[in-house]
N, C-alpha and C positions, 0 to 999 in steps of 0.2 A: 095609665100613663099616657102623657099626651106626644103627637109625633115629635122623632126627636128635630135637633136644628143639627144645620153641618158648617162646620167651621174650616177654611181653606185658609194652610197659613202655611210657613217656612221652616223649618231646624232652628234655621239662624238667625230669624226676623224677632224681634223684642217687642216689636207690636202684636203681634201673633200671641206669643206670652204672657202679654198684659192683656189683652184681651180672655186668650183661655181664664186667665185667674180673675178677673173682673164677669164672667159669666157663671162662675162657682154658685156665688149666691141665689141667682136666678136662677139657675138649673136645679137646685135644694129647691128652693119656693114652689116650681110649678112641678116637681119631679119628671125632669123632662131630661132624658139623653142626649149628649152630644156624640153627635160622630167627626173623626176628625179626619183631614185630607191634606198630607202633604203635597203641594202642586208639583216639585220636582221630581217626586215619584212617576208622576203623569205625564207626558209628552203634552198629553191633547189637555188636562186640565194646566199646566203651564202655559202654552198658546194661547189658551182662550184668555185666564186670568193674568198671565204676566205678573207686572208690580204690585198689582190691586191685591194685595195679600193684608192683612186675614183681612176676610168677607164673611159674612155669616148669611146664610142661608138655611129660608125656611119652605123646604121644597124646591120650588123655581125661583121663589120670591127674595131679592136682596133684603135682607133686613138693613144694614150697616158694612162698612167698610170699613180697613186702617184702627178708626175707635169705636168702640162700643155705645150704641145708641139704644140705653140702657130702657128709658123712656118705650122707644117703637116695639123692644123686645117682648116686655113686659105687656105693650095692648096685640101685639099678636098673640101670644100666650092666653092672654084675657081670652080673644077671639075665637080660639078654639078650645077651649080646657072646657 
């Protein structure tokens, strides 16, 4: 299984939603876990990210923001698997 990605999103952000369900397929493809992070949980992950919800991250590395940049997800995956 390759490392997972993390995804920082809202309760109540629809971006967030559309994103989780638009990474389904890719995360079947490379069998790859999502962890997921609500930032209002977090004092210190809400500070840092504010609006900029969902974010996906792969390690340190922004993958995409807001929408899913299905395209970068997929050659970082490539890069490691």
């Amino acid at each position: 299984m390759t490392a997972p990605l993390t995804l920082y999103g809202r309760a109540y952000c629809h971006l967030c939603d559309d994103m989780r369900t638009a990474l389904e397929p890719i995360l079947a493809e490379f069998k790859v876990e999502l962890q997921y992070f609500d930032v209002d949980d977090d004092p210190a992950l809400e500070e840092r990210l504010g609006e900029l919800v969902p974010v996906l991250m792969a390690g340190t590395r922004e993958l995409c923001h807001y929408f899913l940049d299905a395209a970068a997800v997929r050659a970082h995956l490539r890069g490691i698997g």
